[in-house]
C-alpha positions as a printed NumPy array, in Angstrom:
array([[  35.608,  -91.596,  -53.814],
       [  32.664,  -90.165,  -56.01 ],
       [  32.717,  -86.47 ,  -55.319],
       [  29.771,  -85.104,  -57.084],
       [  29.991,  -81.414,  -57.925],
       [  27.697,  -77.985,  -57.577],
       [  28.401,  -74.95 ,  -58.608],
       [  26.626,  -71.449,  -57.17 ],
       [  25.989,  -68.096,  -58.714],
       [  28.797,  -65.716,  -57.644],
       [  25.504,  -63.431,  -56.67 ],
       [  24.078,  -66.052,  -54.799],
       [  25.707,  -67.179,  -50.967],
       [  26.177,  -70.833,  -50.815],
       [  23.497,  -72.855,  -47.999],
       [  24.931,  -72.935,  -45.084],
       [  24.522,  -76.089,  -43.239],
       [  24.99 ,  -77.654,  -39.844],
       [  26.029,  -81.209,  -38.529],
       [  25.002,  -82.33 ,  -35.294],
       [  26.944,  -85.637,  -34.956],
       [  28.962,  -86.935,  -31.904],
       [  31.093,  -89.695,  -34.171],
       [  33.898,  -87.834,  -35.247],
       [  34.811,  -89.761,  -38.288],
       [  30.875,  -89.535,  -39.2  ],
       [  30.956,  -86.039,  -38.712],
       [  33.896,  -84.854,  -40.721],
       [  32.847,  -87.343,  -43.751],
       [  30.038,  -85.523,  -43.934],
       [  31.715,  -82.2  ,  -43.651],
       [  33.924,  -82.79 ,  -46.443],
       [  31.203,  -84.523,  -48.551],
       [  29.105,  -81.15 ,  -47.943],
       [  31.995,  -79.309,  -48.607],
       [  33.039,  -80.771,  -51.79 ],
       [  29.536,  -80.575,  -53.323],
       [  29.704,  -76.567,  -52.84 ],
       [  28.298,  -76.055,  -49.512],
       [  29.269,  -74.014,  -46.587],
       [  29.361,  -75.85 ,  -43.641],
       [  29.864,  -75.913,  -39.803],
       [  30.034,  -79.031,  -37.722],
       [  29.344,  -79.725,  -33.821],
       [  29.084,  -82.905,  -31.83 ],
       [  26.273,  -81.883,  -29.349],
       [  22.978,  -79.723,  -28.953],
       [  25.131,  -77.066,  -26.457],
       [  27.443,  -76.416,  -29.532],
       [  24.823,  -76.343,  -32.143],
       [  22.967,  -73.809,  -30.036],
       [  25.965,  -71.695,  -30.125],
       [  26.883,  -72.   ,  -33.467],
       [  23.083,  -71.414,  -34.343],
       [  23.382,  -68.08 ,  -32.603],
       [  26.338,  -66.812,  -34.403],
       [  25.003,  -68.008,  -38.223],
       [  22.35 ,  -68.816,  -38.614],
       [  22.032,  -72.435,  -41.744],
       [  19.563,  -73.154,  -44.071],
       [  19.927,  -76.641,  -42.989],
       [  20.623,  -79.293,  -40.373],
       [  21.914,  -82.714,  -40.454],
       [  21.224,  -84.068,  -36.804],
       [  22.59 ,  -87.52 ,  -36.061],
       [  19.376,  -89.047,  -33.429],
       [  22.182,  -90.742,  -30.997],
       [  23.732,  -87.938,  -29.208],
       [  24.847,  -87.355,  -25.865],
       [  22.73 ,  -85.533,  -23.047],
       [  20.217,  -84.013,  -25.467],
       [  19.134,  -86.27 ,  -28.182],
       [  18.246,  -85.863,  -31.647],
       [  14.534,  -85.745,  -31.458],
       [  14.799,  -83.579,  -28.356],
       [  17.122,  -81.179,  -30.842],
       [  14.565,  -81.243,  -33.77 ],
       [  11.468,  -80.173,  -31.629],
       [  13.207,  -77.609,  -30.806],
       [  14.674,  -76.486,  -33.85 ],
       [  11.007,  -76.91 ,  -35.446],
       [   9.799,  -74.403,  -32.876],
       [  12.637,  -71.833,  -32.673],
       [  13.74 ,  -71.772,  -36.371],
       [  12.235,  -71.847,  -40.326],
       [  15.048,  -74.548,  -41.025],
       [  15.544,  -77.747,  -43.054],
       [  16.277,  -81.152,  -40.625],
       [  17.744,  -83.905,  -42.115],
       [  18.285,  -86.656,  -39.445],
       [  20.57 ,  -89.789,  -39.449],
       [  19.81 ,  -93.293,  -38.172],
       [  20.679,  -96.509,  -38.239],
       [  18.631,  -98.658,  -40.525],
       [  17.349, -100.86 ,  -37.924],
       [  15.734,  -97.746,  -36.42 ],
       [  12.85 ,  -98.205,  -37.862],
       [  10.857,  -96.672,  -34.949],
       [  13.269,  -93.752,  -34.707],
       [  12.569,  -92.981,  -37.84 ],
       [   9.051,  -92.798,  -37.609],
       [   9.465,  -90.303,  -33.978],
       [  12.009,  -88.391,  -36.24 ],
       [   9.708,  -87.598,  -38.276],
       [   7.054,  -86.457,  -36.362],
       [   9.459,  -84.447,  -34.277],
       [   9.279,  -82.188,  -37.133],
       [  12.394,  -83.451,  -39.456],
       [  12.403,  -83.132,  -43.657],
       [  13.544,  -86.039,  -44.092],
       [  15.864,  -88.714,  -42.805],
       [  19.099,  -90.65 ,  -44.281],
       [  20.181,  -94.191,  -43.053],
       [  23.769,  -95.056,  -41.601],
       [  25.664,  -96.155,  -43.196],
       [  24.9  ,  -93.931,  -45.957],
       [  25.603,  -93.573,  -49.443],
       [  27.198,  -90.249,  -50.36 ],
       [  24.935,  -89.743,  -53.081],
       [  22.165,  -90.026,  -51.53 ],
       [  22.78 ,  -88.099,  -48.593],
       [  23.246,  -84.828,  -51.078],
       [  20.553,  -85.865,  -53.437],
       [  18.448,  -85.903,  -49.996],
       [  19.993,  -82.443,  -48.751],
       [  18.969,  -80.658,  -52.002],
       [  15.668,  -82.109,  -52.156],
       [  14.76 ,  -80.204,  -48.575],
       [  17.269,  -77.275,  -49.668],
       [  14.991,  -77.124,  -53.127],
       [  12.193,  -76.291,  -50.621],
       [  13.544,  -74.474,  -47.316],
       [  12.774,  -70.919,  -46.897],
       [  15.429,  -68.532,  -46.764],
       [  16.53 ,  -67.861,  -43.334],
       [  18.129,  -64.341,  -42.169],
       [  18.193,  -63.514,  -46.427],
       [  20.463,  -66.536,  -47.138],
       [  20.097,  -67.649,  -50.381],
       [  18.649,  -70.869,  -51.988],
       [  18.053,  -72.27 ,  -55.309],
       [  15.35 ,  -70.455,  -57.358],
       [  11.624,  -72.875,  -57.6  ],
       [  11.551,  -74.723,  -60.964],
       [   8.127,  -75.47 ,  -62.453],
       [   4.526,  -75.977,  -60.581],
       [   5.6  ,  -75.921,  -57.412],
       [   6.743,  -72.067,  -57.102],
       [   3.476,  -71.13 ,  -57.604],
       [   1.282,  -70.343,  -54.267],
       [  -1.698,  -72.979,  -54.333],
       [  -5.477,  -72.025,  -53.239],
       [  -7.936,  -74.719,  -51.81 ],
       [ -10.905,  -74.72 ,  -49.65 ],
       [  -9.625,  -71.435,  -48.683],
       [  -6.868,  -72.208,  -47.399],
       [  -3.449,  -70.402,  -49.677],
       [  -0.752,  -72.702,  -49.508],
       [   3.163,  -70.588,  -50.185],
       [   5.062,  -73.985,  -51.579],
       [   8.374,  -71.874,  -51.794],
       [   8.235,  -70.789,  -48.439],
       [   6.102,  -73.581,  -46.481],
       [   3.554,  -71.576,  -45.304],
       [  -0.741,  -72.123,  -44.953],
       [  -2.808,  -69.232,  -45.218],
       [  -6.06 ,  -70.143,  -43.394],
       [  -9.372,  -69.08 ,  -44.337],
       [  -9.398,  -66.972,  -41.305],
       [  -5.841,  -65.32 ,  -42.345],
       [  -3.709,  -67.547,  -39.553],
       [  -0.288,  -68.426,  -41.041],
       [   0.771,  -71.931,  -40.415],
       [   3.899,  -72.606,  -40.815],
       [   4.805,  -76.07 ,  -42.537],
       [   7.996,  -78.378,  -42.76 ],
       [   9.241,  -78.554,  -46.307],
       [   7.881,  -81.686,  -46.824],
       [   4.107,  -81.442,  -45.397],
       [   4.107,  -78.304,  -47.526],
       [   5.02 ,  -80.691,  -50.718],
       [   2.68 ,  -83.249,  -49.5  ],
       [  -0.218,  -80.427,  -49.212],
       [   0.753,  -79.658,  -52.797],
       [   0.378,  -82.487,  -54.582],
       [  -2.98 ,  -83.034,  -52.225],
       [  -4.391,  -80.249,  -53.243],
       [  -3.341,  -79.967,  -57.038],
       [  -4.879,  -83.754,  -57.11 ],
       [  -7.833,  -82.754,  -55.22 ],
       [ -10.814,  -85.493,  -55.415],
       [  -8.315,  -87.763,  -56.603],
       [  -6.931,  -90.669,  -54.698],
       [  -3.255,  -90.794,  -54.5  ],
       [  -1.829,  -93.743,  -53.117],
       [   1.079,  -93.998,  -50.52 ],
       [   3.471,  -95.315,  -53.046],
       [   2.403,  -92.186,  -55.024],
       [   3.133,  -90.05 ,  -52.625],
       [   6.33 ,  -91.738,  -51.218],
       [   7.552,  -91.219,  -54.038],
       [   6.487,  -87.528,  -54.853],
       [   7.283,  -86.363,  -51.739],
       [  10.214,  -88.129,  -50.392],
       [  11.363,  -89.176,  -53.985],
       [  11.747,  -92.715,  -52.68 ],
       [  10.064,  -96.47 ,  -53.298],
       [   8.131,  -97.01 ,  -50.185],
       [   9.322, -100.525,  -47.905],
       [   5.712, -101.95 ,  -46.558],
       [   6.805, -101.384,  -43.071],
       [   7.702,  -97.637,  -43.332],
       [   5.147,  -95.447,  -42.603],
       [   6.366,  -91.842,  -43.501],
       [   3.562,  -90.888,  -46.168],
       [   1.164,  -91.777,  -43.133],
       [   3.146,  -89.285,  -40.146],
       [   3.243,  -86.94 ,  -42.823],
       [  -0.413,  -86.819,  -43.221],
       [  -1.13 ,  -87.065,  -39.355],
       [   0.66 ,  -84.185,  -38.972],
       [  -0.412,  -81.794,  -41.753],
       [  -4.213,  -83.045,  -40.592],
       [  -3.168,  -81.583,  -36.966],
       [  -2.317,  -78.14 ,  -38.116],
       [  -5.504,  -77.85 ,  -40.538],
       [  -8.978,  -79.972,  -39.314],
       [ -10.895,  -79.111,  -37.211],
       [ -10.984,  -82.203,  -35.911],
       [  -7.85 ,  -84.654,  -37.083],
       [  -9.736,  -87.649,  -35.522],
       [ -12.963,  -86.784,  -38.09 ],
       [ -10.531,  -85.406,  -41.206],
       [ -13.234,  -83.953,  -43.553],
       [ -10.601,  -82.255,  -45.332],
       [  -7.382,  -85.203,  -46.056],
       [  -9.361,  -88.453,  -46.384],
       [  -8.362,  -92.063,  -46.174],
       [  -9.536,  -94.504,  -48.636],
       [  -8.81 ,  -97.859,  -47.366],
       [  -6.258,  -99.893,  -49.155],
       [  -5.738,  -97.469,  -51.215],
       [  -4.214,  -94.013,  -50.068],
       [  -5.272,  -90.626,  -49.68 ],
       [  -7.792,  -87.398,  -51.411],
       [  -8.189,  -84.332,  -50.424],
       [ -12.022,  -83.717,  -50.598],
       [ -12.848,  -82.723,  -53.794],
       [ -12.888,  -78.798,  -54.7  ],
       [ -11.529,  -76.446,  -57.549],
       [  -7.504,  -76.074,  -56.307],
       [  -5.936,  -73.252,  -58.778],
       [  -2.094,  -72.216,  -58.565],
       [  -1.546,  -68.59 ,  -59.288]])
């Protein structure tokens, strides 16, 4: 077995994350995958338990399996999307195409397919990790590079690190870790069309299959919490056969 390894600053706590997964063999791989790559980690087999262990310590992350018993995983990511500032990595299988797409939309980071590769289960865990906020002063690894810096557009002030939208008016919107990325490279390419593979892989750091249609959620959602009207975008265009732009204006990071 390929154990890839991660080491922590003795001044920093390790990310604490969760597993919601019913399988028991699933679950504990995962546990001891997360475990060997430096994490802490807990592990539950249903939404009751996860609320509980929630409660007690709080994680920087989730890993919620979709096929669980009485509540399922969707009905668990709404609701950690509206109770908590948390990452949400989901699993599926890989003909779940459609889950996939309702996953995200639910609110998730991003999403993993069963059976999974190890490495790419972490490399997708430290991608979301990279941009979670801290929750209850937990500690995360420090931004690298463009995207710590806080990006202004059409005055709206966009906090990459911590996945918040400052509107023009002062409301905070609160972002996933991903529309928050997506927003980024929107507005530091304003006026420019960037196409879905672009973005795919920008933002989810993957090659994008013709059928999946996670650049496109992405945008439906971030178009919900910003335009006026998100069936009349004036702000996050579509350019047919082509991709996206956000309308063209000066976009500075400071």
């Amino acid at each position: 077995m390929l154990v890839v390894g991660v080491c922590f600053s003795l001044s920093m706590r390790a990310p604490h994350i969760l597993v919601v997964e019913d399988d028991r063999f699933v679950r504990e791989l995962v546990e001891i995958y997360l475990a060997a790559d430096g994490y802490r980690v807990s592990a539950v087999a249903d939404g009751a338990a996860m609320r509980d262990a929630l409660a007690k310590d709080r994680a920087d992350l989730v890993v919620m399996d979709l096929k669980l018993p009485g509540e399922d995983g969707l009905t668990l990511t709404r609701y950690l999307r509206s109770h908590y500032q948390i990452g949400i990595v989901i699993l599926t299988t890989r003909n779940d195409a459609v889950d996939r797409v309702v996953g995200l939309d639910s609110g998730a980071d991003d999403y993993v397919t069963k059976p999974f590769d190890q490495r790419e289960l972490l490399a997708r865990i430290r991608s979301v990790l990279r941009r979670v906020a801290t929750a209850g002063g937990q500690a995360r690894p420090a931004p690298t590079g463009a995207d710590s810096r806080d990006v202004i557009f059409q005055g709206f002030r966009l906090d990459v690190d911590n996945n918040v939208l400052v509107s023009p008016t002062g409301h905070h919107i609160e972002l996933t870790t991903k529309e928050a990325l997506l927003l980024a490279h929107l507005a530091r390419n304003s006026g420019k069309v960037m196409s879905r593979d672009m973005l795919m892989d920008l933002v989810l750091q993957r090659s994008r299959d013709p059928l999946d249609r996670s650049i496109d959620i992405l945008v439906t959602r971030v178009r919900r919490k910003i335009e006026t009207d998100p069936k009349k975008p004036s702000l996050i265009k579509t350019i047919r056969g082509s991709g996206y732009v956000l309308a063209n204006t000066a976009a500075e990071s400071i």
